[in-house]
C-alpha positions in Angstrom: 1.0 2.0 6.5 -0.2 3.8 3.4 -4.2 5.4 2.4 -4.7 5.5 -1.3 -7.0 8.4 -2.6 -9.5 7.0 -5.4 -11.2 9.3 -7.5 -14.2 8.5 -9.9 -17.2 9.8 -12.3 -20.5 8.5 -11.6 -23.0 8.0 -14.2 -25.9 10.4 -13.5 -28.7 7.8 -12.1 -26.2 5.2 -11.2 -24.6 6.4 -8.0 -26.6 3.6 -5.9 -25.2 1.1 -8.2 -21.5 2.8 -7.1 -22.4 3.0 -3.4 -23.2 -0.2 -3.3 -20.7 -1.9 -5.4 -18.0 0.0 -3.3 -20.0 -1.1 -0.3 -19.2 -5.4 -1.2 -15.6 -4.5 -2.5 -14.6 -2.8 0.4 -15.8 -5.5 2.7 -14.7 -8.2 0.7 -10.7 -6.7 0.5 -11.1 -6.5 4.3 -12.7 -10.0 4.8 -10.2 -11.6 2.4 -6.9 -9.9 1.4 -6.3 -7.5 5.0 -7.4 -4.3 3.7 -7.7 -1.6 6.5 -11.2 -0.6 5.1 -12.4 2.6 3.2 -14.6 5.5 3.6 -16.7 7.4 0.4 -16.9 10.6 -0.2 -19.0 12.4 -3.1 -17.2 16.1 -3.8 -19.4 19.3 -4.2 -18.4 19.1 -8.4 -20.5 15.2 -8.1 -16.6 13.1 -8.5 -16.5 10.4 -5.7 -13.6 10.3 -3.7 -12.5 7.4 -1.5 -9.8 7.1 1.2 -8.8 3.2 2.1 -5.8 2.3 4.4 -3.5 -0.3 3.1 -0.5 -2.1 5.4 1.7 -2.1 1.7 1.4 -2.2 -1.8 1.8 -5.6 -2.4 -1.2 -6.6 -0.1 -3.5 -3.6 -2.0 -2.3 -5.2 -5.9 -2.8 -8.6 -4.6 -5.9 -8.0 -3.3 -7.1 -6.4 -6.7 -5.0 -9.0 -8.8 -7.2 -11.6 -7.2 -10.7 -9.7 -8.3 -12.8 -13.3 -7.0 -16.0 -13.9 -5.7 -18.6 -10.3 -5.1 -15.1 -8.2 -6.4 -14.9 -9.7 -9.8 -19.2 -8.9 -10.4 -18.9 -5.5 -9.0 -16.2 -4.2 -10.8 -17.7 -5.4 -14.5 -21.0 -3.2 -12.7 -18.3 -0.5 -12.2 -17.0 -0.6 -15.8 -20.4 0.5 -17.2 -21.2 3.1 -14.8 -18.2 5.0 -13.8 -15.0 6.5 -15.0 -11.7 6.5 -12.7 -10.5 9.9 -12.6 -6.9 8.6 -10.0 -5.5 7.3 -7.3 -3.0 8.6 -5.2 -0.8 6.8 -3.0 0.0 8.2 0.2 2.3 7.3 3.1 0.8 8.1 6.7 3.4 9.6 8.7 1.4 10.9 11.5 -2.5 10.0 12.5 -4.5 12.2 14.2 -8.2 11.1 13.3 -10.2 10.2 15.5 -12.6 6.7 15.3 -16.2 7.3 14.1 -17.3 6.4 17.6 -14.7 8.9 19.3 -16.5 12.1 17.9 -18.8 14.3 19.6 -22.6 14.9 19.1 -22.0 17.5 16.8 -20.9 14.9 14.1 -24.0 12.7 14.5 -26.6 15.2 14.0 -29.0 15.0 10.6 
C-alpha cells in the first residue's frame, strides 16, 4: 500500500472552492477507481497538504488518467485557483494510526 503527500497554494478567497473541489474528487476516486480516501490539511504557512492511501500506482494514474464525470469539472476549478506545490510518494511499511472513531474525547473537542 502506498499514501501520496499532495501539497498546494490556495488562492486567498478561494479555499472553499479547494475544500470543496477536494471534497467530490476524493469521493469520486474512492466510488469509482478504489482509492483508499484522503484527509486535508491546511499548514500554519496557508499551503494545503493532503495525505490519500493508494493500493499501487497504477490504480492512483488510472484513476487520474480517467479525470470523468465531477473529477474532470473540479480540477479545471482547481486550475484557476490553486498552484501544486508536490507530491510525494510514500510506501507504508508499518501503521499505527488509529480510525477517526478509535480516538479519545480529547480529539473531538471544539
Amino acid at each position: 500500500m502506498y499514501a501520496v503527500v499532495y501539497r498546494w497554494r490556495v488562492k486567498h478567497g478561494a479555499e472553499d472552492i479547494f475544500r470543496q473541489g477536494w471534497r467530490e474528487v476524493t469521493e469520486d476516486i474512492r466510488r469509482n477507481f478504489g482509492g483508499g480516501g484522503s484527509r486535508l490539511h491546511k499548514a500554519e504557512n496557508g499551503e494545503w497538504w493532503a495525505y490519500a492511501r493508494w493500493p499501487s500506482k497504477e490504480m492512483r494514474d488510472r484513476a487520474f488518467a480517467a479525470r470523468s464525470g465531477p473529477m474532470s469539472e473540479t480540477l479545471k476549478k482547481w486550475n484557476d485557483v490553486t498552484d501544486v506545490v508536490g507530491e510525494t510518494w510514500l510506501e507504508i511499511t508499518d501503521d499505527l494510526l488509529l480510525p477517526e472513531a478509535d480516538l479519545g474525547p480529547e480529539f473531538h473537542q471544539p
